[in-house]
Each structure stands twice: as C-alpha cells, then as structure tokens.
DODO-384117 format. One record per residue: x, y, z of N, C-alpha, C in turn; residue in three letters. Coordinates in Angstrom, 1 decimal. Layout:
<nudo n_east="X" n_north="Y" n_up="Z" ca_east="X" ca_north="Y" ca_up="Z" c_east="X" c_north="Y" c_up="Z" rest="ALA"/>
...
% end
This chain:
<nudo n_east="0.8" n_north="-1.2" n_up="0.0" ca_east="0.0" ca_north="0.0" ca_up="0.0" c_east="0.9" c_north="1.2" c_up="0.0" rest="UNK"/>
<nudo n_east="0.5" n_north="2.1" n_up="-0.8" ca_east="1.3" ca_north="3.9" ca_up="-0.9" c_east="1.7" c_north="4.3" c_up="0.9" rest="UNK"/>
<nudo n_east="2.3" n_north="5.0" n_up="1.1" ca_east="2.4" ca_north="5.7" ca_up="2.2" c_east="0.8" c_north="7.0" c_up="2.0" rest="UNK"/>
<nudo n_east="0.9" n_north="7.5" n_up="3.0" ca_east="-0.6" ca_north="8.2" ca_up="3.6" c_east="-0.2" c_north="9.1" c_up="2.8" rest="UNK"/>
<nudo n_east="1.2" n_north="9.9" n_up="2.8" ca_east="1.1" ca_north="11.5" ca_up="2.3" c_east="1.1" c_north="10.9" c_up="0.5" rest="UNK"/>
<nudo n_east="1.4" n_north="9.9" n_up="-0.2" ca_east="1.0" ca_north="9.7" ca_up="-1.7" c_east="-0.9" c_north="9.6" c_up="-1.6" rest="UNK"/>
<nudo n_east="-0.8" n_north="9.0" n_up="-1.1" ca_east="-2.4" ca_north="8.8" ca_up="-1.2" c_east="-3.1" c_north="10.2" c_up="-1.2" rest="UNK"/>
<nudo n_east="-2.9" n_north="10.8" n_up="-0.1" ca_east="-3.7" ca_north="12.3" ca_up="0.1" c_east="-3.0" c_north="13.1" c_up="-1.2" rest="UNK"/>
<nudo n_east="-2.1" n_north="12.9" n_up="-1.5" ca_east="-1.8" ca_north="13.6" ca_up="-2.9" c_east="-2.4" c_north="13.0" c_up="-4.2" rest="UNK"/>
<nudo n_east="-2.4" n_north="11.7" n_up="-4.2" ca_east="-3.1" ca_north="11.1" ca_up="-5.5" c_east="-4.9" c_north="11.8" c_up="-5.1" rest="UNK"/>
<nudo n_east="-5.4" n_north="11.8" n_up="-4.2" ca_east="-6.7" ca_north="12.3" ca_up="-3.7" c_east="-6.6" c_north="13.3" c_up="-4.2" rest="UNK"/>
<nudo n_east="-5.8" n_north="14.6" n_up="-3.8" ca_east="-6.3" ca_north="15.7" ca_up="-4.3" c_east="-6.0" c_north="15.9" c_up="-5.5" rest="UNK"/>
<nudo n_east="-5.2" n_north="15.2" n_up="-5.9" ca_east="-4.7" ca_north="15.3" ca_up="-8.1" c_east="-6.5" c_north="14.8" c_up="-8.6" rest="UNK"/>
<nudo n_east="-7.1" n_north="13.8" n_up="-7.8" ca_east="-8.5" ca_north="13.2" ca_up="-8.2" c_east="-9.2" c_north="14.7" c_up="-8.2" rest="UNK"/>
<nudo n_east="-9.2" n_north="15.3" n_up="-6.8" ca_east="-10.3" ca_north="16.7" ca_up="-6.6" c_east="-9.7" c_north="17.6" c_up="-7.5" rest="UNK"/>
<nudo n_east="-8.3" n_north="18.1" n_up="-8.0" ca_east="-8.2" ca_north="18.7" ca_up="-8.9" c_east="-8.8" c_north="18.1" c_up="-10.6" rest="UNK"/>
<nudo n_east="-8.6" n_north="16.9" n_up="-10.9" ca_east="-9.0" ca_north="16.1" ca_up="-12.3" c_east="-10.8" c_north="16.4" c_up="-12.1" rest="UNK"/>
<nudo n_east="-11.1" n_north="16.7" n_up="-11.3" ca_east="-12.7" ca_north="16.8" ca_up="-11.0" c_east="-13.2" c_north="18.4" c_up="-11.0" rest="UNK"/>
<nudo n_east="-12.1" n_north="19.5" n_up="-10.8" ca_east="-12.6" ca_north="20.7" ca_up="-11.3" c_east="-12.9" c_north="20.9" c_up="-9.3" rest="UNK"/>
<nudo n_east="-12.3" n_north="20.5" n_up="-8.4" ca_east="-12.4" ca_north="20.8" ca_up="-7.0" c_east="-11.5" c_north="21.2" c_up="-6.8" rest="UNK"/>
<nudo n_east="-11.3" n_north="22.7" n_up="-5.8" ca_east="-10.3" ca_north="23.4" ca_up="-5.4" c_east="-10.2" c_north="22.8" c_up="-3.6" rest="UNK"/>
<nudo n_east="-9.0" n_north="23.0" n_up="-3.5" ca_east="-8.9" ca_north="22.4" ca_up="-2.1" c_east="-7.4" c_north="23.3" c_up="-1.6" rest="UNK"/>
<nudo n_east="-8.1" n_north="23.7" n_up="-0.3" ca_east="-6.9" ca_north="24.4" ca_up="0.4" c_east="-6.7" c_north="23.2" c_up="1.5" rest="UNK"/>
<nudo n_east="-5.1" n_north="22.9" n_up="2.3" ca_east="-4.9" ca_north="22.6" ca_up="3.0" c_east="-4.2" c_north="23.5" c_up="4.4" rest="UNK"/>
<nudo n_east="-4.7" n_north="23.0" n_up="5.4" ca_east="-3.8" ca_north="24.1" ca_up="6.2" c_east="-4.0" c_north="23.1" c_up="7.9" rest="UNK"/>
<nudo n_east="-3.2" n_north="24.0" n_up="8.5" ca_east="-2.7" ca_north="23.4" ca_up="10.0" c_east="-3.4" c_north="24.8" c_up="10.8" rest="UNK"/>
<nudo n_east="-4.2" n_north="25.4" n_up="10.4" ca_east="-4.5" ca_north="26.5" ca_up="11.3" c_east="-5.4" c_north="26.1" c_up="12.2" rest="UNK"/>
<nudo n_east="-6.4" n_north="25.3" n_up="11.8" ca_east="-7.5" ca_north="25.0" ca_up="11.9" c_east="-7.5" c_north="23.9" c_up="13.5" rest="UNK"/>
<nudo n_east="-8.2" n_north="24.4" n_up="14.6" ca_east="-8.0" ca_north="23.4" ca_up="15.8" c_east="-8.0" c_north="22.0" c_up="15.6" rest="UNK"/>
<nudo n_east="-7.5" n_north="20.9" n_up="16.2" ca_east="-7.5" ca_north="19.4" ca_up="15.6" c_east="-8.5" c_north="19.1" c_up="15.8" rest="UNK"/>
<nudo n_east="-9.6" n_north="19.4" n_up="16.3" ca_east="-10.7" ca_north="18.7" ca_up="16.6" c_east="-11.5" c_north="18.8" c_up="15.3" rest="UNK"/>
<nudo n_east="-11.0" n_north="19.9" n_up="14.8" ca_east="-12.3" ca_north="20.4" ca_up="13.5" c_east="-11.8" c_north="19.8" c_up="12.3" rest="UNK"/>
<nudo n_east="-13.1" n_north="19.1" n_up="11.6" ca_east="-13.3" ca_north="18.0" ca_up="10.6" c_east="-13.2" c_north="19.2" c_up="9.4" rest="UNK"/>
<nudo n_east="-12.8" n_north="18.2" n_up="8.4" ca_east="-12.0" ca_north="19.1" ca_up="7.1" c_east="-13.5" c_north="19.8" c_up="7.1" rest="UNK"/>
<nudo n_east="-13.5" n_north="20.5" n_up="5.8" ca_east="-14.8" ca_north="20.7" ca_up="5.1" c_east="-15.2" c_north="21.0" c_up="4.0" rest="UNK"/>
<nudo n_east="-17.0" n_north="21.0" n_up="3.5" ca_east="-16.7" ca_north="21.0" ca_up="1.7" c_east="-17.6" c_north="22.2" c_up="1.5" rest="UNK"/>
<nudo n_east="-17.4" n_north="23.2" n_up="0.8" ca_east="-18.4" ca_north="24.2" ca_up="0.0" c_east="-18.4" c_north="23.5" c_up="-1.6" rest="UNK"/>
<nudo n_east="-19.9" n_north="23.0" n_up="-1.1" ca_east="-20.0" ca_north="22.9" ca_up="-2.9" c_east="-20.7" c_north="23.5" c_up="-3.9" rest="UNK"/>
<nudo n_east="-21.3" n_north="24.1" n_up="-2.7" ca_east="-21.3" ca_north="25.4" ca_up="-4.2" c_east="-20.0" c_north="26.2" c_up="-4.8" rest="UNK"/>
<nudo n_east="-19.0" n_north="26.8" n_up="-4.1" ca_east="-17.8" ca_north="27.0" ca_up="-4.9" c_east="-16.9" c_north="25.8" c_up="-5.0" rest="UNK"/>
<nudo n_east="-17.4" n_north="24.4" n_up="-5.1" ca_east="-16.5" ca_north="23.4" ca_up="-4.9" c_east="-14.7" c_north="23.3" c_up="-4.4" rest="UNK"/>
<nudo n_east="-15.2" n_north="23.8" n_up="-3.6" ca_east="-13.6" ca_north="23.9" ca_up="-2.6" c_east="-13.8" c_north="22.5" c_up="-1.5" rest="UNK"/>
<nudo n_east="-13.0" n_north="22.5" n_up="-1.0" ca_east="-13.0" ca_north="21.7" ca_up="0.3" c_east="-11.6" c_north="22.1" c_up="0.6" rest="UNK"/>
<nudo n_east="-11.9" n_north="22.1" n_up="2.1" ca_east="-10.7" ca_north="22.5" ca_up="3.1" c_east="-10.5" c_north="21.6" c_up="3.9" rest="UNK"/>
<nudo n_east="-9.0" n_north="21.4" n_up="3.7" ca_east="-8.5" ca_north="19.6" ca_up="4.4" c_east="-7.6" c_north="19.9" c_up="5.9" rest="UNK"/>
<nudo n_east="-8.0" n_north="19.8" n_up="7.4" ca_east="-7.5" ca_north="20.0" ca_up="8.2" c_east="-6.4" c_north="19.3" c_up="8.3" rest="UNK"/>
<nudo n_east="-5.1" n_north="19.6" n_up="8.1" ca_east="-3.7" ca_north="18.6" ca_up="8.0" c_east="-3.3" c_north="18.4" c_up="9.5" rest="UNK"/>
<nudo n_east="-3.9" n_north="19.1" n_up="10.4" ca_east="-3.3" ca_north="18.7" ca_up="12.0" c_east="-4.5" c_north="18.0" c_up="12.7" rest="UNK"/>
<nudo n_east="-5.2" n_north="17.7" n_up="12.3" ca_east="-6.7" ca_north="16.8" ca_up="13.0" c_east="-5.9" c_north="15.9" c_up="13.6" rest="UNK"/>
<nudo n_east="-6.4" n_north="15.6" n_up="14.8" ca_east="-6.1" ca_north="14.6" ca_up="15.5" c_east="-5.6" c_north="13.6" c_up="15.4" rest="UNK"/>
<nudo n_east="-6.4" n_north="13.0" n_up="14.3" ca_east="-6.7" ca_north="11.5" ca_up="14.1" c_east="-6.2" c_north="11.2" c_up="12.5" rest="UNK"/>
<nudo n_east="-4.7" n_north="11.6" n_up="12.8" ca_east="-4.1" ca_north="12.2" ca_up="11.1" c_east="-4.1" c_north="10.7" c_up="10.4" rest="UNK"/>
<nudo n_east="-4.3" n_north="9.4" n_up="10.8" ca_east="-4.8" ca_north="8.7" ca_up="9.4" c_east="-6.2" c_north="8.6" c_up="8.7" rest="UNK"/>
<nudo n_east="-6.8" n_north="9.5" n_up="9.6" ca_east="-7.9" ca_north="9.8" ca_up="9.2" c_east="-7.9" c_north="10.9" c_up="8.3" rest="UNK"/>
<nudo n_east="-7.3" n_north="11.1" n_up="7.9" ca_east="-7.4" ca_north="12.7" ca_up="6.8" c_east="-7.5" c_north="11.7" c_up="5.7" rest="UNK"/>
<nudo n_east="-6.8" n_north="11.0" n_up="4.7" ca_east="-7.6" ca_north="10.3" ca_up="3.3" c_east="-9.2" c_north="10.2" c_up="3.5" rest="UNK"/>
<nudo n_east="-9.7" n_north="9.5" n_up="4.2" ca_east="-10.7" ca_north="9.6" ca_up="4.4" c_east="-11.7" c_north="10.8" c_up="4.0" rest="UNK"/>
<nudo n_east="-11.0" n_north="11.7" n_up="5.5" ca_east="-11.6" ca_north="13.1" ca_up="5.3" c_east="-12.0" c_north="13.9" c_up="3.8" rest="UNK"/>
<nudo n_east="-10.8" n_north="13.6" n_up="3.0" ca_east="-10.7" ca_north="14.4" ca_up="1.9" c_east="-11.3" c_north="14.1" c_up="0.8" rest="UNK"/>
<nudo n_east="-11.3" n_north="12.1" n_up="1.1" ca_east="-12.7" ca_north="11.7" ca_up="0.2" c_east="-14.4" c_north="11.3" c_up="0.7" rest="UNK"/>
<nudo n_east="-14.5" n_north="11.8" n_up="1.8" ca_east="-15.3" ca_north="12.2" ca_up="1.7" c_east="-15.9" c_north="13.5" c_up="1.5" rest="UNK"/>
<nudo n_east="-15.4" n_north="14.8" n_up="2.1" ca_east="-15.6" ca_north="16.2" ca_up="1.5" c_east="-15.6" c_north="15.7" c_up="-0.2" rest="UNK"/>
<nudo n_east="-14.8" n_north="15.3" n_up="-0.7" ca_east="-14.6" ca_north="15.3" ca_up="-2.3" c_east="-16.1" c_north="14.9" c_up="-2.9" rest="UNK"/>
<nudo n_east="-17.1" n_north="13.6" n_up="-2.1" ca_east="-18.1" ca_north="13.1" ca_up="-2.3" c_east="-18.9" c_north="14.3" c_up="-2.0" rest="UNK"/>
<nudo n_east="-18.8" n_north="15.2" n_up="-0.9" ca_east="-19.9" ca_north="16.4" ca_up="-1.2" c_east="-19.8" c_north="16.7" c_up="-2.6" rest="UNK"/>
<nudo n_east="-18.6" n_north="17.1" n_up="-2.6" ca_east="-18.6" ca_north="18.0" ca_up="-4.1" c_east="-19.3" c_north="17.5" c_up="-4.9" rest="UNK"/>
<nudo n_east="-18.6" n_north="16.2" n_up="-5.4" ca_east="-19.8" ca_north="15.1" ca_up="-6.5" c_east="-20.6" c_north="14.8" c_up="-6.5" rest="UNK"/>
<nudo n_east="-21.3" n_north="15.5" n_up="-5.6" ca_east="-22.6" ca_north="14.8" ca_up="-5.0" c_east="-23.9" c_north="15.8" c_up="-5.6" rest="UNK"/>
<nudo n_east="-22.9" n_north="16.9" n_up="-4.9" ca_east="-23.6" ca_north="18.6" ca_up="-5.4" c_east="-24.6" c_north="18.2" c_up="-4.2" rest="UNK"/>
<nudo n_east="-23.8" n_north="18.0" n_up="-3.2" ca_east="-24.7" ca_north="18.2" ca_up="-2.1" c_east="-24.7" c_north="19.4" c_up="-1.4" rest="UNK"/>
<nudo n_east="-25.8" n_north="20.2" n_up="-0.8" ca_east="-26.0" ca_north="21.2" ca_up="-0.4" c_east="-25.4" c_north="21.6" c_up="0.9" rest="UNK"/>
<nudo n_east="-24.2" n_north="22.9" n_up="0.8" ca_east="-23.7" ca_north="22.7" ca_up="2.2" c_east="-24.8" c_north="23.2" c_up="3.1" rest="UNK"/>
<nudo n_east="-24.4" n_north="22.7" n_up="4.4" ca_east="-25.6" ca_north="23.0" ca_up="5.6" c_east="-25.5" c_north="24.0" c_up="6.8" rest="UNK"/>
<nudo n_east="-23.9" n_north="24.4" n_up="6.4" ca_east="-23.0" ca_north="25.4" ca_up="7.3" c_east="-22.2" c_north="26.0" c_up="6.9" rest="UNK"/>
<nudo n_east="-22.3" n_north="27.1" n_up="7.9" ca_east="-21.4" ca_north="28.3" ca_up="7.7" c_east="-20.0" c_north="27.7" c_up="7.5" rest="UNK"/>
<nudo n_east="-19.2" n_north="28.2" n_up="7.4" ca_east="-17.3" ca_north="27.6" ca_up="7.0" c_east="-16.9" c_north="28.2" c_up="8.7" rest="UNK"/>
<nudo n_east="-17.5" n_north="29.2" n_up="9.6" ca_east="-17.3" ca_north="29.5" ca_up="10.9" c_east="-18.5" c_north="28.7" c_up="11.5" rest="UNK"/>
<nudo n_east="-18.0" n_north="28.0" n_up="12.5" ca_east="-18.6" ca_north="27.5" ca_up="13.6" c_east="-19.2" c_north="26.0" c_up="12.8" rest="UNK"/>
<nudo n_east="-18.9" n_north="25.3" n_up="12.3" ca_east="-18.9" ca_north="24.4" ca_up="11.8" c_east="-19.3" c_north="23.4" c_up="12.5" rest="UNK"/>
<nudo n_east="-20.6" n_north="22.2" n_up="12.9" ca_east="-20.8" ca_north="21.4" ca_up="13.4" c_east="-21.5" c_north="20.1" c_up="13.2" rest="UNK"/>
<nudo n_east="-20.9" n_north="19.1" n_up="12.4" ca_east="-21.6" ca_north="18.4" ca_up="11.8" c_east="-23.3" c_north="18.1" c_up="12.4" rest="UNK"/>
<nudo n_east="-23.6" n_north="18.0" n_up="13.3" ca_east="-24.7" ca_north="17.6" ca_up="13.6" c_east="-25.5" c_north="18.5" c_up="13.1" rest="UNK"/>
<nudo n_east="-25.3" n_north="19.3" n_up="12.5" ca_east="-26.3" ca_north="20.5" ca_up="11.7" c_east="-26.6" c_north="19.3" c_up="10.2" rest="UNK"/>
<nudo n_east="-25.6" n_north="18.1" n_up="10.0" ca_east="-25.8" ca_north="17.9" ca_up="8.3" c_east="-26.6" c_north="16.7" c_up="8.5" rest="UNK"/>
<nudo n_east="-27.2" n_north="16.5" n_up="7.5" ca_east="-28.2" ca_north="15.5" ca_up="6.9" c_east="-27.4" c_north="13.9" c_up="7.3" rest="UNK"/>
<nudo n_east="-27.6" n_north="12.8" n_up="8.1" ca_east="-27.1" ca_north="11.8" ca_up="8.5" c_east="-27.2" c_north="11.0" c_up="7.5" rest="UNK"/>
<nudo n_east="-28.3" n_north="11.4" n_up="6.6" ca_east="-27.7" ca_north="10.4" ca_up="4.7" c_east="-27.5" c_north="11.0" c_up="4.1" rest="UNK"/>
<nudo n_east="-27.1" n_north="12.1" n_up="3.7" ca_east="-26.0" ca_north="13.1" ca_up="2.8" c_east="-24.4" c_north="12.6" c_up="3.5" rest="UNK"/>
<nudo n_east="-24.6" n_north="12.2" n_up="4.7" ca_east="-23.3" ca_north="12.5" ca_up="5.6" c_east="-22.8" c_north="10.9" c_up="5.1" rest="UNK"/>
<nudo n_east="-23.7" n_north="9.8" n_up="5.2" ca_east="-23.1" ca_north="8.4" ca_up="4.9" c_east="-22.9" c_north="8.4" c_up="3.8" rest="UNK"/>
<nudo n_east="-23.7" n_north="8.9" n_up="2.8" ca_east="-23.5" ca_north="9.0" ca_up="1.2" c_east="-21.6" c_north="9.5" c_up="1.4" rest="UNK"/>
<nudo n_east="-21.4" n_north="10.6" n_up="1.9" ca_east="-20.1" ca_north="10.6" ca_up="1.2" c_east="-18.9" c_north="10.2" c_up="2.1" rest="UNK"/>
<nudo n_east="-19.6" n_north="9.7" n_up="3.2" ca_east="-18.3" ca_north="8.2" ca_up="4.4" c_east="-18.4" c_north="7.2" c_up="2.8" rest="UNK"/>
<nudo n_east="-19.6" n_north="7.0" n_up="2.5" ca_east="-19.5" ca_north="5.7" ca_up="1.2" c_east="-18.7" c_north="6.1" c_up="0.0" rest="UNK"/>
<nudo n_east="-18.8" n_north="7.3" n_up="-0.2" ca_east="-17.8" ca_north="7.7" ca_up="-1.9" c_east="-16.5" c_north="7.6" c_up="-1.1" rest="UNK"/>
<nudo n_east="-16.4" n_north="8.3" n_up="0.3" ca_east="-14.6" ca_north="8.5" ca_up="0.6" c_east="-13.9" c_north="6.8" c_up="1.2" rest="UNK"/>
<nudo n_east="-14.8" n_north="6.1" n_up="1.8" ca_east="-14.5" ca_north="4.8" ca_up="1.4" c_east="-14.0" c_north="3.9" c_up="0.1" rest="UNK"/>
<nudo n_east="-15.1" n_north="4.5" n_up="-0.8" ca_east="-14.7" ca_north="3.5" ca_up="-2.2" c_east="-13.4" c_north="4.3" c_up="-2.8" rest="UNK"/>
<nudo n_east="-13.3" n_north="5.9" n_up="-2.6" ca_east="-12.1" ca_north="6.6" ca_up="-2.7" c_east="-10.6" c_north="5.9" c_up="-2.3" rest="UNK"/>
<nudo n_east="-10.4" n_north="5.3" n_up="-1.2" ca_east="-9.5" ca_north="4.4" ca_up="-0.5" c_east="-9.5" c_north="2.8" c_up="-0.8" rest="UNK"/>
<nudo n_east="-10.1" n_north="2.3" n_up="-1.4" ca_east="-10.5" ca_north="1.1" ca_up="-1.3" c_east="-9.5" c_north="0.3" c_up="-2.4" rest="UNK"/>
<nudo n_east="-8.9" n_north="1.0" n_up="-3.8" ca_east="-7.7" ca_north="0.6" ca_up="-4.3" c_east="-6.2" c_north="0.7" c_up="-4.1" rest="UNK"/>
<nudo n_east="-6.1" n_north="1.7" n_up="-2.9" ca_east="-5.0" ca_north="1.9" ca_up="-1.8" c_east="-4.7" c_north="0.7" c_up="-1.3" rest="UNK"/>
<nudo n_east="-5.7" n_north="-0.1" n_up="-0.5" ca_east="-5.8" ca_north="-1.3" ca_up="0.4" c_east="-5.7" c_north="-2.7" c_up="-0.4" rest="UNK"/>
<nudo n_east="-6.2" n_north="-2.0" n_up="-1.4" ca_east="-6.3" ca_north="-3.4" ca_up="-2.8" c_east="-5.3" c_north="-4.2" c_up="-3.5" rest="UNK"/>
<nudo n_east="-4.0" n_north="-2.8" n_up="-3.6" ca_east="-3.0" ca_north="-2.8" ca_up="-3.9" c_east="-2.1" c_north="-3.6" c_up="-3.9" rest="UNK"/>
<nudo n_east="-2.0" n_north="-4.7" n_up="-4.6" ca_east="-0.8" ca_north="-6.0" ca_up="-4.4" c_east="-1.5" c_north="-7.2" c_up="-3.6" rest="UNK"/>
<nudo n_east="-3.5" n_north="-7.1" n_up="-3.1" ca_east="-3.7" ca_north="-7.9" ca_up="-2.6" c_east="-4.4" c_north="-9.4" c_up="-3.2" rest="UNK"/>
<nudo n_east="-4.2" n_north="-10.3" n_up="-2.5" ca_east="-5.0" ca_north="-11.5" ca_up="-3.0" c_east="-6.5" c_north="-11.3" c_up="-2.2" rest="UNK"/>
<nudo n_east="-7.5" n_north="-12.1" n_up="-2.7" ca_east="-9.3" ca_north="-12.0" ca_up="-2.1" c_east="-8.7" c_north="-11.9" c_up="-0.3" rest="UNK"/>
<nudo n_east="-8.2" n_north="-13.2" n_up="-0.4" ca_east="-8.0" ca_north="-14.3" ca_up="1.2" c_east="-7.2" c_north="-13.3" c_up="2.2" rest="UNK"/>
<nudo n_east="-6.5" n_north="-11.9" n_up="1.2" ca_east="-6.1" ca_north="-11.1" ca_up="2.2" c_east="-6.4" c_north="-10.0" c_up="2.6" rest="UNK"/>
<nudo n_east="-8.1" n_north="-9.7" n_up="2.0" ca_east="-8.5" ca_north="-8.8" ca_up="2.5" c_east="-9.4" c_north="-9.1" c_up="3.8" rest="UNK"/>
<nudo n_east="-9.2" n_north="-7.4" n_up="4.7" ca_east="-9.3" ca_north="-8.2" ca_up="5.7" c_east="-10.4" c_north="-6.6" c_up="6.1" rest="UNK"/>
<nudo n_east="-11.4" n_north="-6.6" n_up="6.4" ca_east="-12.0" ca_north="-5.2" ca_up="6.5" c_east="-11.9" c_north="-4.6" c_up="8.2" rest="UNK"/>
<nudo n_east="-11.3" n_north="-5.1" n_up="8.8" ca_east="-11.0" ca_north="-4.2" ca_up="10.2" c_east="-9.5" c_north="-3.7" c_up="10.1" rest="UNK"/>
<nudo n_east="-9.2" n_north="-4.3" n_up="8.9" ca_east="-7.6" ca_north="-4.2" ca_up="9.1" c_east="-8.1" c_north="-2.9" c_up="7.7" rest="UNK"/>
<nudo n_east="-8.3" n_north="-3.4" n_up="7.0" ca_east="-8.3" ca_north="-1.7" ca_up="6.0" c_east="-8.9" c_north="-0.3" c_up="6.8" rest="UNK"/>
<nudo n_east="-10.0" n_north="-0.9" n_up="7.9" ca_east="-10.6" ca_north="0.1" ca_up="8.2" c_east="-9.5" c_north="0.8" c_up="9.5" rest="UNK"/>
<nudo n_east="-8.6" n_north="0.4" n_up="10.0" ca_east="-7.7" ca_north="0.8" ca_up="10.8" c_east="-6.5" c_north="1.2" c_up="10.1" rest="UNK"/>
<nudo n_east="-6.3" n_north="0.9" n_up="8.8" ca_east="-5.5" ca_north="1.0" ca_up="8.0" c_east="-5.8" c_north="2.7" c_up="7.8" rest="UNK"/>
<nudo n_east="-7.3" n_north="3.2" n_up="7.8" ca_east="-7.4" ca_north="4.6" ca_up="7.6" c_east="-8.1" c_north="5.1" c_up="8.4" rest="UNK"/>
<nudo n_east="-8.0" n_north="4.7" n_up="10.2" ca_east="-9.0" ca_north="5.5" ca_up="11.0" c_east="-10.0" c_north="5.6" c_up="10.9" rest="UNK"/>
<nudo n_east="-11.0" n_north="4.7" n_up="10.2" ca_east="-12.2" ca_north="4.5" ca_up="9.6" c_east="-13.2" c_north="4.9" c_up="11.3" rest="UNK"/>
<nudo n_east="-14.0" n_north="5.2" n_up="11.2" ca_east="-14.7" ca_north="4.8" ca_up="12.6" c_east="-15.7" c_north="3.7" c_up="13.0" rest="UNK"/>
<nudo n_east="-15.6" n_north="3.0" n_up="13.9" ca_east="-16.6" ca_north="2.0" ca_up="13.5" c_east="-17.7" c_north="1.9" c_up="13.2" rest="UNK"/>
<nudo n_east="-18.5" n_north="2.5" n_up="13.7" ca_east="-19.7" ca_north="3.1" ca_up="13.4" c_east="-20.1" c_north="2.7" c_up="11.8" rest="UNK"/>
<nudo n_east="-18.7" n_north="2.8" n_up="11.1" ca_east="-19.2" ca_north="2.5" ca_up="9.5" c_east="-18.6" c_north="0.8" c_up="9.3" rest="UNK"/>
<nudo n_east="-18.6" n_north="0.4" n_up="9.8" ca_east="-18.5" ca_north="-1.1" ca_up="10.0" c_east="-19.3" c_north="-1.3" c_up="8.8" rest="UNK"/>
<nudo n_east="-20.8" n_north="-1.8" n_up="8.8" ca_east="-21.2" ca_north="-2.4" ca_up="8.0" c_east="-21.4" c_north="-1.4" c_up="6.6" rest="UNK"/>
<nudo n_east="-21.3" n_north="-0.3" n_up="6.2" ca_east="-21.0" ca_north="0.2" ca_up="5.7" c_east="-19.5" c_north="-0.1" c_up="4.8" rest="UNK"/>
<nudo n_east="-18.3" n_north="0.0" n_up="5.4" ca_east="-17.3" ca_north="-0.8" ca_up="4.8" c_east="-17.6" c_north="-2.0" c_up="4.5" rest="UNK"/>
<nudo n_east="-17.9" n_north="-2.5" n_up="5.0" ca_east="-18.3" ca_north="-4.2" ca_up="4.4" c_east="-19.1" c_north="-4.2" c_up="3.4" rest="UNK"/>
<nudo n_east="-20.3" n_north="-3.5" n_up="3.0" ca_east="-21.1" ca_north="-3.5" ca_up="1.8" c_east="-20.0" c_north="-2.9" c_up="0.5" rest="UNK"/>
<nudo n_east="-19.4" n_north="-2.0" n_up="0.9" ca_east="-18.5" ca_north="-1.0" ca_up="-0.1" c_east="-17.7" c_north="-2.2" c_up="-0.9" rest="UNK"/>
<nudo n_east="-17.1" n_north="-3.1" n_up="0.4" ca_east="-16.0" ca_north="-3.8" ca_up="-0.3" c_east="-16.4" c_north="-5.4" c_up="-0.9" rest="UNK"/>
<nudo n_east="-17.9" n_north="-5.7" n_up="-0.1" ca_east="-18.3" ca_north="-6.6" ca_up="-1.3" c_east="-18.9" c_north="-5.8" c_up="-2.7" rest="UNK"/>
<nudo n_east="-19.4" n_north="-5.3" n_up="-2.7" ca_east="-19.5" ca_north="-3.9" ca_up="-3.7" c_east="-18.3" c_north="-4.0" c_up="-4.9" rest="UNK"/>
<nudo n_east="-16.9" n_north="-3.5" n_up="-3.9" ca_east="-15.9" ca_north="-3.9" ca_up="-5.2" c_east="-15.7" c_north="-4.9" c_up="-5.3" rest="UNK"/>
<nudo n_east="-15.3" n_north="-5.8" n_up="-4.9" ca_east="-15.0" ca_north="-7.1" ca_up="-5.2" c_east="-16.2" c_north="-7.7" c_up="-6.3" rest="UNK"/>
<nudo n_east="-17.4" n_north="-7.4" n_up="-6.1" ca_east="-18.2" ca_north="-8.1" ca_up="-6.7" c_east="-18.2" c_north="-7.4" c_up="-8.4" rest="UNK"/>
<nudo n_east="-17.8" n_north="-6.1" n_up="-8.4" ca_east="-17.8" ca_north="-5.1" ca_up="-9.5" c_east="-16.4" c_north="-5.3" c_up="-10.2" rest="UNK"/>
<nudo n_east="-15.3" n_north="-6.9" n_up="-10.5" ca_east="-14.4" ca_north="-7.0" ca_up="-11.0" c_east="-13.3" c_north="-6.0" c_up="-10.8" rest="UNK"/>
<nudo n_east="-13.3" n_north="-5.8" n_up="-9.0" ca_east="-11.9" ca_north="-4.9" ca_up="-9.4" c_east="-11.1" c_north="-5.3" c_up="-8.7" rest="UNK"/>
<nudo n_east="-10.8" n_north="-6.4" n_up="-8.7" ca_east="-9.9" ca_north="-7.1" ca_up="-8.2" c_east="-9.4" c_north="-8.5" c_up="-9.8" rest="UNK"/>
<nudo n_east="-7.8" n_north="-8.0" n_up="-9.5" ca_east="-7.0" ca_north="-9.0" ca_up="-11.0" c_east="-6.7" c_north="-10.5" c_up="-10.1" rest="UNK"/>
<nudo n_east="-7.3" n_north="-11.1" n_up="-9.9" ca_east="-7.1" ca_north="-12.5" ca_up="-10.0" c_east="-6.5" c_north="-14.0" c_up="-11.1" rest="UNK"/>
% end
C-alpha cells in the first residue's frame, strides 16, 4: 500500500481532475473536521486533525460532497456536523471509502482482504462497519480485483 502523504496527494490530483479546489492548512484546531463548499467546490482539508490517518478519508469524503452537489448545511465558521443530513453525511463516508478502497487493494490476493484491518489502515470509525463491508463486497463483486 502507498504511504498516507501519496495517497492524500493522489486524492487531491483526483479533486483537482474533478474541477475541485482544495486548500490545505494546520490553522485550523485538531478537533475540526475538514470541510466542503460545494457550491464554490472547494473543500478545506484539516492537515493537524487529531486523528491524522484519518485525513484520506476526510478528503474523500468532503470530495463526495462535491460530487454529489450536495448542499452545504453550514457556515465555514462555527462548523458542526450535527447540523448535516445523516444520509447526505453516509452517502459521502460511502464515496470516501470506495475513494480508499484501491490503496488497500493494492498488491492484494481476495483471502487477504481483511475489512478491520483496511478500516484501521485509515482510522475508519466504526460506526461504519457495515458500511465498509457492503463497499468492499461492492468492489469485489464489481471485477476490481485481478485474480
């Protein structure tokens, strides 16, 4: 598998190939989750968040707002997810999952995928448990795995 900082770079080469602007920065307290304006299709990727294998994630999922043309629900100050729609919000945990999902795939055989171990692989939360598991029968089942 790539190291974390190729990956978040191949990510944002994706949000740029998609017509998405993205600032990155460390200003921003660790606690606060990246974020996406899709109406000006930006997203802003917190690089000091806490939970720094969790930023690929982050960035594909903001990226899934964008593609989504989902409507933002907050100000870019005071920012609080519990203000956003809990199926706008899994819709794009599902795009920033399948986002990551050829990272983990990478050099593997079926017998060695292993979905707690991808999902710790990127600070997944568990909460999306069965969620990752549908994604990655999902791919597997959608030939993208070379056998």
């Amino acid at each position: 598998m790539k190291l974390v900082d190729d990956i978040i770079a191949d990510l944002l080469n994706y949000a740029f190939d998609h017509n998405i602007g993205y600032e990155l920065t460390h200003f921003l307290d660790p606690h606060t989750p990246s974020l996406a304006d899709t109406k000006r299709r930006k997203i802003i990727i917190n690089m000091g968040y806490y939970r720094p294998r969790q930023i690929p994630l982050q960035i594909g999922h903001e990226i899934t707002h964008v593609l989504n043309g989902d409507r933002s629900y907050h100000q870019w100050i005071g920012f609080e997810s519990i203000h956003s729609d809990p199926r706008i919000e899994l819709a794009a945990d599902r795009g920033g999952i399948r986002l990551l999902l050829p990272y983990y795939f990478e050099g593997k055989e079926l017998e060695q995928i292993n979905v707690q171990e991808f999902m710790n692989c990127f600070d997944i939360p568990q909460h999306l448990f069965e969620t990752t598991v549908d994604e990655i029968y999902m791919w597997i089942e959608g030939g993208n795995l070379d056998f």
